[in-house]
C-alpha positions in Angstrom: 0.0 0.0 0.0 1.6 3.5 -0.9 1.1 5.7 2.4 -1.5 8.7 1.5 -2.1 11.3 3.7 -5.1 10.5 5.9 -8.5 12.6 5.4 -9.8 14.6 8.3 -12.1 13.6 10.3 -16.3 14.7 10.4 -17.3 14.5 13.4 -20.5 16.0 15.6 -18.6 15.6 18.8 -15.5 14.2 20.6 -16.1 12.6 23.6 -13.3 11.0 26.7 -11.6 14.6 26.1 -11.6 18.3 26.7 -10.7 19.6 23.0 -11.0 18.2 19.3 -7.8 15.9 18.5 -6.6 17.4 15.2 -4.6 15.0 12.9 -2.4 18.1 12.0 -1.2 18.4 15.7 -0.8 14.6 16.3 1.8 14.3 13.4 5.1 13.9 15.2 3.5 10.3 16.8 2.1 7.1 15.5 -1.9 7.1 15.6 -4.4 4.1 15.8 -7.9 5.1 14.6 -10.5 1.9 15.4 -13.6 2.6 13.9 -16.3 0.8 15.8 -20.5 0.9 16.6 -22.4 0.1 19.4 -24.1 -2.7 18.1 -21.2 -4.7 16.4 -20.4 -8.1 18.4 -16.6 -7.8 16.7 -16.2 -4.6 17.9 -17.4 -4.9 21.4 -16.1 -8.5 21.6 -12.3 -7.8 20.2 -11.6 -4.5 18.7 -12.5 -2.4 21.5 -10.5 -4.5 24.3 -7.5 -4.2 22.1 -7.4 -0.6 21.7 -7.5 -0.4 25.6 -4.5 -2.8 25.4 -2.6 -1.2 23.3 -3.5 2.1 25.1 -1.9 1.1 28.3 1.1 -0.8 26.6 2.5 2.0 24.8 3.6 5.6 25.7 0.7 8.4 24.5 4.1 10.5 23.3 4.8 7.2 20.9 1.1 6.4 19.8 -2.2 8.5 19.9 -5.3 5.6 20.1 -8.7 7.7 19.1 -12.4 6.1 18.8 -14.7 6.6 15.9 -18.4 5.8 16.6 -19.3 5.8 13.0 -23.0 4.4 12.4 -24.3 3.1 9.2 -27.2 0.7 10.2 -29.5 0.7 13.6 -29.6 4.1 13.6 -32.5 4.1 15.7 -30.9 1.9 18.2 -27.2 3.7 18.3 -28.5 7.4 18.0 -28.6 8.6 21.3 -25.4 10.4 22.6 -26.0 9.5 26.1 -26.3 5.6 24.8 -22.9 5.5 23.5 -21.5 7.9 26.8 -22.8 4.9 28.7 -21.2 1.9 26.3 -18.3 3.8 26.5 -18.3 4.0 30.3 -19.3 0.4 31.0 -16.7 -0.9 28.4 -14.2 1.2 29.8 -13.3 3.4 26.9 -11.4 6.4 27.9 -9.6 7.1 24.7 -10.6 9.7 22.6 -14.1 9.2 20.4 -15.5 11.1 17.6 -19.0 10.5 16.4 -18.6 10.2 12.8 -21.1 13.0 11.0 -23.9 11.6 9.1 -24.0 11.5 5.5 -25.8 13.9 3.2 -28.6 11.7 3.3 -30.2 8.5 5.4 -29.2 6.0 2.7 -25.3 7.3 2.9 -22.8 6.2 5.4 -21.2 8.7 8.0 -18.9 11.2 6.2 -15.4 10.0 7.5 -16.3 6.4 6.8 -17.0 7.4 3.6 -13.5 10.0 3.2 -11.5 6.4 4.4 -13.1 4.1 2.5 -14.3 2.0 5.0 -16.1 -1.2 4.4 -17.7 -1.7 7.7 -16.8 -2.2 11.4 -14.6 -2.6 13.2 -11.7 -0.8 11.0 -8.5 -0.4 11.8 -6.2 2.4 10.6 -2.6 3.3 11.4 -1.3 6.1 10.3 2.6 7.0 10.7 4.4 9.7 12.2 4.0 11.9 9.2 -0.1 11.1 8.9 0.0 8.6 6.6 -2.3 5.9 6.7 -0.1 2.9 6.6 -2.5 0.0 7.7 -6.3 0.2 6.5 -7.8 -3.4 7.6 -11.5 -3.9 8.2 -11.8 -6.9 10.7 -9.7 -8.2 13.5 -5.8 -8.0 13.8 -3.9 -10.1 15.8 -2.4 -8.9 19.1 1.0 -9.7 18.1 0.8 -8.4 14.9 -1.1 -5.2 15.9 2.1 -5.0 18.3 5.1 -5.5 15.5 3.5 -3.3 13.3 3.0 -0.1 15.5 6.5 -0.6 17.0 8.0 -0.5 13.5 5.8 2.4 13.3 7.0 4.2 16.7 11.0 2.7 15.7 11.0 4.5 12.1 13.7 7.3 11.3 12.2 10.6 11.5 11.0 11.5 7.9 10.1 14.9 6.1 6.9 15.3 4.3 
């Protein structure tokens, strides 16, 4: 995969922290973006205990780990803000999470699900130093794996864009 710069992100509201993460200002560290919902038995199940792994195992001046709630079916059931400010508290979650804007209509999927290309949840995306997204993977990763590839992240040479 040939590293593009990631997309910014469209989101109604950041929750787990007082100001809106920028991916400008984050360039300088390694950043995990899980895309996840509510309502998705992967997610809740896998992806979302990993990030709170990988939260604790590695330094937040090394890697940046940030949530994005993005819905795109059971709106109904996923809407409410307090809903997900609860799954987030019972789960744990104390990472930063964006909820992803909706699209331009009800039949499209949130806008920065849409800006990354994402295929579903849970998606995983790490981008480098330099903000570029250097793993896009819709499913599960492997702990291990996860592991190797954001310390060969974190162990690069400092790079100019």
């Amino acid at each position: 995969m040939n590293p593009r710069p990631a997309p910014d992100f469209h989101v109604t509201r950041w929750l787990n922290t007082p100001s809106a993460p920028e991916l400008q200002t984050l360039k300088g560290r390694v950043v995990m973006i899980l895309a996840f919902q509510m309502l998705c038995p992967g997610c809740a199940v896998q992806a979302l205990p990993q990030a709170r792994r990988v939260r604790t195992l590695f330094k937040e001046e090394d890697l940046m780990v940030l949530g994005l709630h993005t819905v795109f079916e059971h709106h109904e059931a996923q809407g409410p803000e307090a809903a997900l400010k609860a799954f987030l508290h019972e789960h744990r979650i104390d990472f930063p999470v964006g909820i992803d804007a909706p699209g331009d209509n009800a039949a499209a999927l949130p806008l920065t699900m849409q800006h990354y290309r994402m295929q579903g949840t849970p998606t995983l995306i790490l981008l480098d130093r330099l903000g570029h997204i250097r793993k896009h993977r819709f499913g599960h990763t492997e702990d291990l794996l996860l592991g190797a590839e954001i310390m060969s992240l974190i162990l690069e040479p400092p790079q100019t864009d």
